[in-house]
C-alpha atoms as a printed R data frame, in Angstrom:
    type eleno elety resid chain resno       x       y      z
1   ATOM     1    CA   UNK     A     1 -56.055 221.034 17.085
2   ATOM     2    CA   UNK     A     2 -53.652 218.386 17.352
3   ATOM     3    CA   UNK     A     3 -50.325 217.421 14.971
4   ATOM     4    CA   UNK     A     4 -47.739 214.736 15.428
5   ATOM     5    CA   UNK     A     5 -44.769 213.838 13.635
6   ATOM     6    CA   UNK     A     6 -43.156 210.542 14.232
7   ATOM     7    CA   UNK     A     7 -41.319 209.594 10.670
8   ATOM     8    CA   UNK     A     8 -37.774 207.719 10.719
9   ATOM     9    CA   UNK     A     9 -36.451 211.242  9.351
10  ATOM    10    CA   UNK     A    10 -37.885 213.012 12.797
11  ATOM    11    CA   UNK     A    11 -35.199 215.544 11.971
12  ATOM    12    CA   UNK     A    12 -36.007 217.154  8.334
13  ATOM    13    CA   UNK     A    13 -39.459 218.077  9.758
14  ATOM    14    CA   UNK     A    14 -38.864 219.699 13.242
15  ATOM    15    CA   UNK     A    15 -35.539 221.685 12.296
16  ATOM    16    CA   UNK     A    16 -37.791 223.359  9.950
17  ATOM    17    CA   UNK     A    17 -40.735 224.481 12.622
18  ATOM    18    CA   UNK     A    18 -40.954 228.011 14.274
19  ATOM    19    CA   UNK     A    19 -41.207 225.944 17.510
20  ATOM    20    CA   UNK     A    20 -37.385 224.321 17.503
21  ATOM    21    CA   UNK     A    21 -36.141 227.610 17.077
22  ATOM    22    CA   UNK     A    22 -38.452 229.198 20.038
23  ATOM    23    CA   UNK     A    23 -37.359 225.997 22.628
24  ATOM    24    CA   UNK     A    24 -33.506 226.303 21.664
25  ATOM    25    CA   UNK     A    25 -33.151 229.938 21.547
26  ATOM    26    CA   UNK     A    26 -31.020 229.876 24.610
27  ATOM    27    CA   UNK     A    27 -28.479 228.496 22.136
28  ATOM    28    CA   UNK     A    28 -26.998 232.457 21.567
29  ATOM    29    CA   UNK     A    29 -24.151 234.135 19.229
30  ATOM    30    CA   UNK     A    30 -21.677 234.553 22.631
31  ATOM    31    CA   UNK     A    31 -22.015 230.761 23.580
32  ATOM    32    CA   UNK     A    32 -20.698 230.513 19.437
33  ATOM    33    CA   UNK     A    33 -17.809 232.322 19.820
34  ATOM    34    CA   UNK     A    34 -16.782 230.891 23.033
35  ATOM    35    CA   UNK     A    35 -16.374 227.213 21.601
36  ATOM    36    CA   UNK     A    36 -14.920 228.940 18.101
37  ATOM    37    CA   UNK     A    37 -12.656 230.812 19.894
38  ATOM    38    CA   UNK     A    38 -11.489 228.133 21.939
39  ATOM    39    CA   UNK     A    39 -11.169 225.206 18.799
40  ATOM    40    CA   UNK     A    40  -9.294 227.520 16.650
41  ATOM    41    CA   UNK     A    41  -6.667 228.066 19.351
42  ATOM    42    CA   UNK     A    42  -6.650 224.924 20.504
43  ATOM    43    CA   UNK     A    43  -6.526 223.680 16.557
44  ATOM    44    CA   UNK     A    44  -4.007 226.342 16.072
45  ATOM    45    CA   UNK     A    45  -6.038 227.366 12.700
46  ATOM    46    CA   UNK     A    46  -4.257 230.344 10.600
47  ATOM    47    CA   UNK     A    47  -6.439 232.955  9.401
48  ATOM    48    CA   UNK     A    48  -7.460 231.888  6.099
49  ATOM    49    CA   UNK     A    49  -8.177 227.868  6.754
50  ATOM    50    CA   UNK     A    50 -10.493 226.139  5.242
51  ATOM    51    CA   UNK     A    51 -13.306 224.692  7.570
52  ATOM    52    CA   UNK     A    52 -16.457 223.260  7.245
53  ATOM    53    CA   UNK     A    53 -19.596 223.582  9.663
54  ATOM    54    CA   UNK     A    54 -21.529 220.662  8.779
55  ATOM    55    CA   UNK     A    55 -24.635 221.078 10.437
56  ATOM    56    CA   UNK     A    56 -24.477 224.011 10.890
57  ATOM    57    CA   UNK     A    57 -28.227 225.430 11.431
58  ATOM    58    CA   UNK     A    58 -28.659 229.071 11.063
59  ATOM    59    CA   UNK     A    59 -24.968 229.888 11.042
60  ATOM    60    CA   UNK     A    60 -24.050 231.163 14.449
61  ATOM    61    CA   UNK     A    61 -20.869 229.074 14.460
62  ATOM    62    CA   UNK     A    62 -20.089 229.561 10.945
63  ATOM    63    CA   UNK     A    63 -20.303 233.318 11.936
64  ATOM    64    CA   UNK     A    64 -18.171 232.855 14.665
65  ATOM    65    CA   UNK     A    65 -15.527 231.238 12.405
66  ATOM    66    CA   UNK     A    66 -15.716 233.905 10.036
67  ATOM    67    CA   UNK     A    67 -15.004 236.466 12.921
68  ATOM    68    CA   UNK     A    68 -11.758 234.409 13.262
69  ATOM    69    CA   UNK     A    69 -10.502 234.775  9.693
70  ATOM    70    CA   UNK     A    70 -11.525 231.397  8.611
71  ATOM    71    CA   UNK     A    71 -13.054 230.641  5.445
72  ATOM    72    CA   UNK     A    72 -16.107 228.680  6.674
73  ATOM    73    CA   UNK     A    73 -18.979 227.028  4.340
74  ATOM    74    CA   UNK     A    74 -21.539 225.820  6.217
75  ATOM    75    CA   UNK     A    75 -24.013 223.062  5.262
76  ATOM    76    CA   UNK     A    76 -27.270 221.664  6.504
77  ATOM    77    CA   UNK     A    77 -30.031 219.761  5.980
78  ATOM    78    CA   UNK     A    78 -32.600 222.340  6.434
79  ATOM    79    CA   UNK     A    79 -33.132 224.615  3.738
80  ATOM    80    CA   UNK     A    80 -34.949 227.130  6.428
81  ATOM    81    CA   UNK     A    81 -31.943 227.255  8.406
82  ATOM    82    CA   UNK     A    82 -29.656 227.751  5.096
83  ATOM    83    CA   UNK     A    83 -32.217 230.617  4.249
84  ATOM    84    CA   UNK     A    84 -31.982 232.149  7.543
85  ATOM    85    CA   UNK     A    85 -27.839 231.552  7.838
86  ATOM    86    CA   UNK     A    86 -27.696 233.287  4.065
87  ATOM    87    CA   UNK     A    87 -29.877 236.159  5.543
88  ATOM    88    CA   UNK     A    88 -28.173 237.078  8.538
89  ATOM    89    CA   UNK     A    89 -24.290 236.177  7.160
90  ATOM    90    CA   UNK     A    90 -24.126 237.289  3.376
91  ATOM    91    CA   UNK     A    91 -20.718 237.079  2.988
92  ATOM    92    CA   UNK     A    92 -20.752 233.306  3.977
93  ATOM    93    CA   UNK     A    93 -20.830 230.076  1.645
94  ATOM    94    CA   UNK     A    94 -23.994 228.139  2.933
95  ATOM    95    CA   UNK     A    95 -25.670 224.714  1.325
96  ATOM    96    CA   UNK     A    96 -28.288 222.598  1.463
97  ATOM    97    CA   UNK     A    97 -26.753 219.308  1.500
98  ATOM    98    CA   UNK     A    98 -27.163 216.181  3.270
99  ATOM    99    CA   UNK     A    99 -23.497 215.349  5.477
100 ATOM   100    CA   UNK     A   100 -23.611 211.721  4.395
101 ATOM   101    CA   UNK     A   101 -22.371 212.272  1.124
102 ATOM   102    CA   UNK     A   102 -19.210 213.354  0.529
103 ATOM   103    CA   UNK     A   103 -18.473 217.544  0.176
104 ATOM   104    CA   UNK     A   104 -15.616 218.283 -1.744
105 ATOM   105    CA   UNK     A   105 -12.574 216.065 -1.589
106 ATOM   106    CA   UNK     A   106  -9.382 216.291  0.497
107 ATOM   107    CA   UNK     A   107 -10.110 220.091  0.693
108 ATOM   108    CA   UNK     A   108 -10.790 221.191  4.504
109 ATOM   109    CA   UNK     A   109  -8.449 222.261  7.177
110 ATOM   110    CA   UNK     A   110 -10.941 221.299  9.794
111 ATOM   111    CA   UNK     A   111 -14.248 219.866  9.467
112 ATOM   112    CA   UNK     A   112 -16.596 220.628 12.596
113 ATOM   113    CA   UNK     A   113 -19.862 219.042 13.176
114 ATOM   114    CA   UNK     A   114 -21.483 220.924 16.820
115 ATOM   115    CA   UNK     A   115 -23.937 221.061 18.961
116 ATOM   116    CA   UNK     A   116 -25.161 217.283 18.799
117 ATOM   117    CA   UNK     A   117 -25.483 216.900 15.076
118 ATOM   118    CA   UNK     A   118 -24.915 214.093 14.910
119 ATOM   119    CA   UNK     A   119 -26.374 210.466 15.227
120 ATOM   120    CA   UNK     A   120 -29.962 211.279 14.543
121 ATOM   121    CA   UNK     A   121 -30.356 208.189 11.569
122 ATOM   122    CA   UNK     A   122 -32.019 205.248 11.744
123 ATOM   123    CA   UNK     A   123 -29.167 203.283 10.783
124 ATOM   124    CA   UNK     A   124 -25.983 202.553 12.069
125 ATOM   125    CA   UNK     A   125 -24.283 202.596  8.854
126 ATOM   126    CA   UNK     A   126 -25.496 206.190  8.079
127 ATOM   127    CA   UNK     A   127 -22.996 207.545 10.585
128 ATOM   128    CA   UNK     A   128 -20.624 205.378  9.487
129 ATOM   129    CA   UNK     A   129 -21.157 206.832  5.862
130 ATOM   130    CA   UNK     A   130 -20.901 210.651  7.687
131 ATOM   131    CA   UNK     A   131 -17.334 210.196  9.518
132 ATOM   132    CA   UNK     A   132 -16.478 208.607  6.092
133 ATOM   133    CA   UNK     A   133 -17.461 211.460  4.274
134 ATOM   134    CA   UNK     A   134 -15.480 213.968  6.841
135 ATOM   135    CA   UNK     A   135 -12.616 212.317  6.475
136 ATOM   136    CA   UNK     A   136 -13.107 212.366  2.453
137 ATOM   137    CA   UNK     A   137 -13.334 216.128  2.705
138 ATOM   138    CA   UNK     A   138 -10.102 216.564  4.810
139 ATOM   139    CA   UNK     A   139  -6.928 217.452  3.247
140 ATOM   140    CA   UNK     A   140  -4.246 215.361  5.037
141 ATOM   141    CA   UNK     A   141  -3.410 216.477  8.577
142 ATOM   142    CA   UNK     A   142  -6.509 218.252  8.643
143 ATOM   143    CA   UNK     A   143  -9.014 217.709 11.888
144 ATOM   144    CA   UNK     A   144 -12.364 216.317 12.786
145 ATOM   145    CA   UNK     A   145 -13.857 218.026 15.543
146 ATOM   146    CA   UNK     A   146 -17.347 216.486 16.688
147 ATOM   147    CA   UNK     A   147 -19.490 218.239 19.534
148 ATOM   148    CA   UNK     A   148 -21.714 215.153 20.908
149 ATOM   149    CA   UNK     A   149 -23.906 214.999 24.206
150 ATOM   150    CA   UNK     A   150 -21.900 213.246 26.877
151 ATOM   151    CA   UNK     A   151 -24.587 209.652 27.096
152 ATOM   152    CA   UNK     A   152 -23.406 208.682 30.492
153 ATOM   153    CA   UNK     A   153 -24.720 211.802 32.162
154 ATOM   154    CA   UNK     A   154 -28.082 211.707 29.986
155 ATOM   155    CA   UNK     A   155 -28.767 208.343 31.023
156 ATOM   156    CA   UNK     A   156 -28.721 209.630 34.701
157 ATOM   157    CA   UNK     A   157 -31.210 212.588 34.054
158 ATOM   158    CA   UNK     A   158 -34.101 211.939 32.512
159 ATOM   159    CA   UNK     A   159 -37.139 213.639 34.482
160 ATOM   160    CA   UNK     A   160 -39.836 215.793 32.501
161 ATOM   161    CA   UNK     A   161 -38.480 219.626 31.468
162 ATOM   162    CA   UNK     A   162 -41.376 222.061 31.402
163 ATOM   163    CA   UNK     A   163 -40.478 224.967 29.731
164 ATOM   164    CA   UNK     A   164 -42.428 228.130 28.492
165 ATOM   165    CA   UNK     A   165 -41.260 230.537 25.772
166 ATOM   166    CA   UNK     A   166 -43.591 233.557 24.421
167 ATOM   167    CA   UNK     A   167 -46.302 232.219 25.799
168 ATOM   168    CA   UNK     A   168 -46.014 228.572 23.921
169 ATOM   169    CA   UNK     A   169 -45.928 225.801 26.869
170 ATOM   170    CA   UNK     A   170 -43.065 222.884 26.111
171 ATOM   171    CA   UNK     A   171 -43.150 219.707 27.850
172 ATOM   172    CA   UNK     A   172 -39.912 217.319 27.436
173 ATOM   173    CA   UNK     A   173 -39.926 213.617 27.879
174 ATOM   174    CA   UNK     A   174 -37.865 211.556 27.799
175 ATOM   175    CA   UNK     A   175 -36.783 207.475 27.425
176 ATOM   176    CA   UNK     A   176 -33.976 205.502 25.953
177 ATOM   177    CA   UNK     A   177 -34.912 202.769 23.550
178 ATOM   178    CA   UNK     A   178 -33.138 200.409 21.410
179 ATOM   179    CA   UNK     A   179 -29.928 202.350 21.421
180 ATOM   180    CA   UNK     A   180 -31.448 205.662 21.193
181 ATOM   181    CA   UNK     A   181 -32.590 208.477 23.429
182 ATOM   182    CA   UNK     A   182 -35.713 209.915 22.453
183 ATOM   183    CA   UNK     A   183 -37.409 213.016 23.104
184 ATOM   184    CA   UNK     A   184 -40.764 213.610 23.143
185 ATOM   185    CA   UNK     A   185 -41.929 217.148 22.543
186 ATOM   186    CA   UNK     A   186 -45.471 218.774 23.684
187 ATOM   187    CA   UNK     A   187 -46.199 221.623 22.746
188 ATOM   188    CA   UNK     A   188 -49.186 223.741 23.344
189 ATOM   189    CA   UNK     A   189 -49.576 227.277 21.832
190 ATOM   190    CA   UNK     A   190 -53.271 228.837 22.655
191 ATOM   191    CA   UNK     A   191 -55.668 226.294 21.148
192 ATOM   192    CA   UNK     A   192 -53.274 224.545 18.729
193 ATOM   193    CA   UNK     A   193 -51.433 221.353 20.443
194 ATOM   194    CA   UNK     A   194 -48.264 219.766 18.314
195 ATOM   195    CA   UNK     A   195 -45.835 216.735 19.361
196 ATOM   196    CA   UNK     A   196 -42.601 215.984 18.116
197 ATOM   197    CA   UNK     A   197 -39.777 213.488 18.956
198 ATOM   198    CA   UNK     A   198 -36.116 213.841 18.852
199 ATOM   199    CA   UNK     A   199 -34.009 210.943 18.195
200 ATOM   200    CA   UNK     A   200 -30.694 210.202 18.685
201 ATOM   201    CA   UNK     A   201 -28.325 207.607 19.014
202 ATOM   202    CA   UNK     A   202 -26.665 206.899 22.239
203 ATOM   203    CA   UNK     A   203 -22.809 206.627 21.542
204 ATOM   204    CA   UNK     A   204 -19.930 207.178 23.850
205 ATOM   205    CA   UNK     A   205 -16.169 207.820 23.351
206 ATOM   206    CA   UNK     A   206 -15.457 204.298 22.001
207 ATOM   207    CA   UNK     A   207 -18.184 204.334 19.560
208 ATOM   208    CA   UNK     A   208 -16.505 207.362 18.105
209 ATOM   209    CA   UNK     A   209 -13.450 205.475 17.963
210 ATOM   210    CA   UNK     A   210 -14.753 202.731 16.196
211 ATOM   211    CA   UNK     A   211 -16.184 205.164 13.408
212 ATOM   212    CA   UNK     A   212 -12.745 207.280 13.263
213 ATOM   213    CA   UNK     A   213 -10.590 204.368 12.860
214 ATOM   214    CA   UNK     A   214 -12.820 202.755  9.838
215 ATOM   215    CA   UNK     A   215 -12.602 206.069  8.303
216 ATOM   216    CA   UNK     A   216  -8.809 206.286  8.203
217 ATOM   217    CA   UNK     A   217  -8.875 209.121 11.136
218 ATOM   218    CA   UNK     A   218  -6.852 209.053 14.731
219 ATOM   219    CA   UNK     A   219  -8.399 210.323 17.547
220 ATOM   220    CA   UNK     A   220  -6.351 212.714 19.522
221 ATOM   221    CA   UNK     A   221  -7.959 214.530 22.066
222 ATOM   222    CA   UNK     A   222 -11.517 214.418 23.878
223 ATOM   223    CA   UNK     A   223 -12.898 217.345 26.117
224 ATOM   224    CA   UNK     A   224 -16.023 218.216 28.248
225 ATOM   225    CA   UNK     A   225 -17.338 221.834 27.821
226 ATOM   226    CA   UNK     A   226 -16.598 224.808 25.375
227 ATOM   227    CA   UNK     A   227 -13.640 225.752 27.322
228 ATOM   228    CA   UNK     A   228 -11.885 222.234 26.654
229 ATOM   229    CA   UNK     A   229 -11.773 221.373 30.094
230 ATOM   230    CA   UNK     A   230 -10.553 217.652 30.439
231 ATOM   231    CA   UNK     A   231 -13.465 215.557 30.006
232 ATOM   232    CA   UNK     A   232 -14.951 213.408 32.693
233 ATOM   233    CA   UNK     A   233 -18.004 211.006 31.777
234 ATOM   234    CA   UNK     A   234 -19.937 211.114 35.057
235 ATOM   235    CA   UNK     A   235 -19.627 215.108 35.195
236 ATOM   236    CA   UNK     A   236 -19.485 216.681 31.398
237 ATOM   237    CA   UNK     A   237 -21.979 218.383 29.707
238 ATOM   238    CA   UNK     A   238 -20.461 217.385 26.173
239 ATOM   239    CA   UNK     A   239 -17.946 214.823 24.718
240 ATOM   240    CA   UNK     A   240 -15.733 216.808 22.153
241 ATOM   241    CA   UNK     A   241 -13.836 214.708 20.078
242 ATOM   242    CA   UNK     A   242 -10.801 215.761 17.866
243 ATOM   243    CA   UNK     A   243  -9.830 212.999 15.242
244 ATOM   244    CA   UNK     A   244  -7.166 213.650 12.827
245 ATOM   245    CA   UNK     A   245  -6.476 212.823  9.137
246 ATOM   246    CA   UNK     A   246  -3.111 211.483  8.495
């Protein structure tokens, strides 16, 4: 048996699948609370802020924030991940809402968007309408923190992953086209055979610029990893942006 899914919203289909859960499940609570640690340091967050994970899946950074003495609310697209997030963290605010329209105004400390969620839609002006949103929701002085792939090194690795999890066989191709890197997903699990693609749009440090400044934000700092090591484009695993509202 064979399925594909190929629509222009790639991303409202395959967050919601047993098998995105199965291939990412190296993405685990301690790796969370590593980068949460490390932003509300860095951000210099009292207990008690007021941050939003937009994006936020099933909650394991929301958690982490919550550990922290935050007030997090999480939102996502996904109402299987806000399901699961509500499950396993009852005492956290979690919605199903879509990040390009605007929250709740000038309320956040710190708005964090992680993991690459970001710059899966078709068009350009969608993420333009997101930042715009963010900035909406930020009280004045509050921060933007975005957690993005870093595109230079992508662009320099993109050989077939094989991967096998519970006995379901993953194979991971990829190709970048018209501004976007796409990822084409196999997946074979006994006789049933699936394919999905991931899309998203290749930006880099000054596209993220260019959406800040249109939004009324300032960037102020850019790192490479969860630690906030200094970024460096030909080396980093992520770009981590910090834009702030003034």
């Amino acid at each position: 048996m064979g399925i594909s899914w190929h629509t222009e919203d790639w991303y409202s289909t395959w967050f919601n699948t047993r098998y995105y859960h199965l291939l990412y499940g190296n993405r685990n609570a301690e790796e969370a609370y590593l980068c949460v640690h490390h932003l509300v340091d860095y951000l210099k967050l009292p207990k008690g802020s007021r941050v939003l994970d937009a994006g936020c899946g099933k909650g394991r950074h929301a958690g982490a924030f919550a550990a922290e003495g935050m007030h997090i609310t999480g939102i996502d697209l996904s109402a299987a991940n806000i399901q699961s997030a509500l499950e396993t963290y009852p005492d956290i605010d979690f919605y199903v809402h879509d990040m390009r329209r605007l929250f709740r105004v000038n309320y956040f400390d710190a708005i964090v968007n992680l993991y690459t969620s970001f710059g899966y839609f078709q068009h350009p002006a969608d993420d333009q309408r997101t930042i715009t949103a963010f900035a909406n929701g930020l009280q004045r002085g509050g921060t933007l923190v975005i957690d993005f792939l870093n595109s230079y090194k992508v662009m320099q690795s993109l050989d077939d992953i094989h991967v096998t999890v519970e006995d379901v066989h993953f194979t991971i191709s990829k190709r970048i086209e018209n501004g976007f890197l796409f990822k084409h997903i196999e997946i074979v699990d006994a006789d049933k055979h699936y394919t999905f693609t991931e899309r998203i749009r290749i930006l880099y440090q000054e596209d993220f610029i260019h959406l800040f400044r249109k939004a009324g934000l300032t960037e102020v700092d850019v790192f490479g990893n969860y630690t906030l090591s200094t970024f460096d484009k030909h080396a980093s695993d992520r770009l981590i942006l910090v834009a702030r509202k003034s």
